[in-house]
C-alpha positions as CSV (number, residue, x, y, z in Angstrom):
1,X,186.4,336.6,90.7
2,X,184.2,339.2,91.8
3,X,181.7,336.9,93.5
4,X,181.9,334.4,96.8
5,X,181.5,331.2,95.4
6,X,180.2,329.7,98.6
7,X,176.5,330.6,97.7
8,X,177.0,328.6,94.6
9,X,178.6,325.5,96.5
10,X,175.9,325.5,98.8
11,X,173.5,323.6,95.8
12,X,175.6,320.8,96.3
13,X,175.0,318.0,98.2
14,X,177.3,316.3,100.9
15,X,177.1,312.8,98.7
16,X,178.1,314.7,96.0
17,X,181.2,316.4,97.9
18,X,181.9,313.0,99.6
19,X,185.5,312.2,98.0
20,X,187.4,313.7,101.1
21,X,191.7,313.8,101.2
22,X,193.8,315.1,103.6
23,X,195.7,318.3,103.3
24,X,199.1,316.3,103.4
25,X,197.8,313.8,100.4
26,X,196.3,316.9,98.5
27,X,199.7,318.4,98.3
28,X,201.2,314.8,97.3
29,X,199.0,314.2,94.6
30,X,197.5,317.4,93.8
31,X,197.3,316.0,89.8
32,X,195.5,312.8,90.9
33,X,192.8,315.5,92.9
34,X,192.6,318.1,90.2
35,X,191.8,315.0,87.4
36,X,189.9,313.4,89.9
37,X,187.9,317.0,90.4
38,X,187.4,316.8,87.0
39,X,186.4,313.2,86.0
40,X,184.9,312.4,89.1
41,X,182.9,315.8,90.7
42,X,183.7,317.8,94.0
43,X,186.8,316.5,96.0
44,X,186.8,317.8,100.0
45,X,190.5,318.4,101.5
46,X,190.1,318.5,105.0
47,X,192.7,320.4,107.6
48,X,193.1,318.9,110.9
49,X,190.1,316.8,110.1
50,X,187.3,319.3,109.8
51,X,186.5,320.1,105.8
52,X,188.5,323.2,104.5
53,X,188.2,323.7,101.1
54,X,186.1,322.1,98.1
55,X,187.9,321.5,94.4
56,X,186.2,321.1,91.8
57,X,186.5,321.7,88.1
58,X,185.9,324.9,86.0
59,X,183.5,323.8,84.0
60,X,181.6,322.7,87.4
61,X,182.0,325.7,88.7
62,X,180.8,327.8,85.2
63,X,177.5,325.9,85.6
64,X,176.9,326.7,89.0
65,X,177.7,330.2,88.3
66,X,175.5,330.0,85.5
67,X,172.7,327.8,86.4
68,X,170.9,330.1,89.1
69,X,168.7,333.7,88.2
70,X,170.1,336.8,90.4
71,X,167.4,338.0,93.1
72,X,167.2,341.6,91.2
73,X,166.1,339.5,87.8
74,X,163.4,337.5,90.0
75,X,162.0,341.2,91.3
76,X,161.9,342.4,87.7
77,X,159.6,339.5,86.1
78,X,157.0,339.8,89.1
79,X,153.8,340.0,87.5
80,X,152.7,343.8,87.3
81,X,150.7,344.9,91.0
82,X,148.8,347.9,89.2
83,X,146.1,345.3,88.0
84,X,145.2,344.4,92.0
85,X,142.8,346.4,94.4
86,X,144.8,347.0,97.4
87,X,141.9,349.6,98.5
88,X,140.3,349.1,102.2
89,X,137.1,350.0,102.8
90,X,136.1,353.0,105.1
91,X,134.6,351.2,107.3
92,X,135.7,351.8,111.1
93,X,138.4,349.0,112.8
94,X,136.2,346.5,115.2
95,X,136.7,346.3,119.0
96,X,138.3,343.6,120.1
97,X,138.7,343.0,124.0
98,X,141.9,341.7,125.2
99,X,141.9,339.6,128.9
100,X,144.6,339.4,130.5
């Protein structure tokens, strides 16, 4: 995959990650986690009890992917800047005394 999914993973809440199993029940029942990943939402496996990794289902992941516009595309529909006076006028800067 040529993109981090972390960025994507980030939309989701921790009540929606809030299945957690231990790394040691993950491996024993890694069918039960990857159905429950996909019936159920995110499951979080922890590793020496600090969250490690986040499964969760394809299809999950393709809307995530999916769901969000790139930053380029967001640049790109701007409305056009040609239409605004950005002159100043020629007027000379004001003093301004500074105490200290």
């Amino acid at each position: 995959m040529g993109q981090e999914p972390v960025g994507f993973l980030s939309r989701l809440t921790r009540q929606e990650m809030a299945v957690t199993w231990q790394l040691h029940d993950a491996k024993q029942r890694f069918s039960e986690l990857v159905r429950r990943a996909i019936e159920e939402g995110p499951q979080t496996v922890t590793r020496r009890g600090k969250d490690a990794v986040v499964v969760i289902s394809a299809r999950q992941l393709d809307r995530l992917i999916a769901g969000g516009d790139d930053f380029k595309d967001f640049l790109c529909s701007a409305p056009d800047l040609d239409a605004l006076d950005l002159r100043r006028e020629d007027a000379p800067a004001r003093l301004v005394e500074l105490d200290g």
